[in-house]
N, C-alpha and C positions, 0 to 999 in steps of 0.2 A: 336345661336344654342340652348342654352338652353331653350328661349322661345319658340321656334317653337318645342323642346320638353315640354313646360309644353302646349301648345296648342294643340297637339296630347291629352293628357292626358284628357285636359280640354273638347273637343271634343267627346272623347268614353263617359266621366262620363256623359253630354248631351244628348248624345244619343244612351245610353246603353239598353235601351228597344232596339231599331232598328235592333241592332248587332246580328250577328251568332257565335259563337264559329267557328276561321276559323282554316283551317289545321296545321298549323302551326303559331302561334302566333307570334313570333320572326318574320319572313317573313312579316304579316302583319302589324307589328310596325315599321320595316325597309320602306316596300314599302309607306305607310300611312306618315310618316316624309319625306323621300322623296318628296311627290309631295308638303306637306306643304312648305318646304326650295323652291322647284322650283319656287311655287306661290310667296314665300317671293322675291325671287329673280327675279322674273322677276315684281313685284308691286314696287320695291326701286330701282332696279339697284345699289348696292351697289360695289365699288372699295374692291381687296382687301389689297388697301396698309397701312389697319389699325393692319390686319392681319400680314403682315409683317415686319412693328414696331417693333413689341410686340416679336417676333421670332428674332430680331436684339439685345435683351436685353438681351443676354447669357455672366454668368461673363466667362474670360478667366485670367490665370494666365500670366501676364508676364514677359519671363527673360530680355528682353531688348526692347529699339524702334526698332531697326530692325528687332528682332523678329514678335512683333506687327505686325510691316507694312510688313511684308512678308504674318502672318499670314491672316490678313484682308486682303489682294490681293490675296491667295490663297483661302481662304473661298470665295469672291465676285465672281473669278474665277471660281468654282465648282459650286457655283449657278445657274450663268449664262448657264453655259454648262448642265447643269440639266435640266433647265429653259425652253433652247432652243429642247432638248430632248423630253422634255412632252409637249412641243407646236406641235409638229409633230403626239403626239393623239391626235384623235377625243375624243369627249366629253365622247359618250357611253366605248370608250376605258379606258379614265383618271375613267369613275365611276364603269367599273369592277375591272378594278387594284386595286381601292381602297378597295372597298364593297370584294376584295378575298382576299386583304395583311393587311390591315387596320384594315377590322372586321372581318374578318379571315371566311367570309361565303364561304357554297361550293357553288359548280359549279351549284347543287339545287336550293340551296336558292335563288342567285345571278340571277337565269335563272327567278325564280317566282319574285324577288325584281322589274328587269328591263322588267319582258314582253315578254322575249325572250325564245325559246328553249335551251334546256339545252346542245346541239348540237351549238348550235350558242354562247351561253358560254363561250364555251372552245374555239370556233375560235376567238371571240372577244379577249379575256383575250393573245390567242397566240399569234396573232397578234400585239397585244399592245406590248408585251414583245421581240418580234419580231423586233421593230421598235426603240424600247429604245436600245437593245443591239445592232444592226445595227448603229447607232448613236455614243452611248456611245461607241464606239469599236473602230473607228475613233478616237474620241481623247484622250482615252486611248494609242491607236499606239504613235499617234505625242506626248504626253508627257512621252515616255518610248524611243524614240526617243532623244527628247531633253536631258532625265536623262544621257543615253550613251552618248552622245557629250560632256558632262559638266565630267563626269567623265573620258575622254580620256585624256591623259597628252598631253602637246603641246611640239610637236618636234623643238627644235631651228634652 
């Protein structure tokens, strides 16, 4: 990421005569990395399970091994289910969610980053969250579910 941010940079200082002062500069650094990373990403085809490595290396305190190992089945668990969740958006959906929660742009900015109407925006971004909480809703039930069973005393 970084590179393809000092490559943006490197790019304007190049060909800084050429440029216009655009409306909104933010929007333009956003949109301009953008297609840099797509390029990067579709010249290397890169995996991202280097990315997620690195997100595995969090200390945690522990009171006990069971704890641990309830822990790490519970975190692997909520992954998964996340996991599975954001696989059910389409691409343009995972890149407004992020570009509106992420970098906190509006429904503007986001509409000029991605090309779209700012009408299309707001349907994109609802739908997306539409689709997560349709999803996540379900198995929030069945583990609200399960909590009540486990907490039910068993009649002899």
């Amino acid at each position: 990421m970084e590179d393809c941010i000092q490559d943006l940079f490197i790019r304007l200082w190049q060909n800084r005569s050429q440029h216009v002062v655009p409306a909104s500069v933010r929007n333009y650094l956003f949109k301009s990395l953008r297609n840099i990373l797509f390029n990067k990403i579709t010249s290397r085809k890169e995996t991202l399970a280097s990315m997620e490595e690195d997100n595995d290396m969090a200390f945690q305190l522990v009171l006990s091994p069971e704890m641990d190992i309830i822990q790490v089945h519970d975190l692997e668990e909520r992954h998964r289910q996340l996991t599975r969740a954001l696989e059910e958006l389409t691409q343009r959906q995972k890149e407004a969610l992020f570009l509106k929660f992420y970098e906190g742009l509006s429904y503007e900015e986001i509409s000029q980053v991605m090309s779209i109407t700012v009408k299309g925006t707001y349907k994109l971004v609802a739908r997306a969250l539409e689709v997560l909480h349709n999803s996540l809703k379900k198995i929030f039930l069945l583990i609200n579910f399960f909590l009540v069973w486990l907490a039910t005393p068993l009649i002899p």
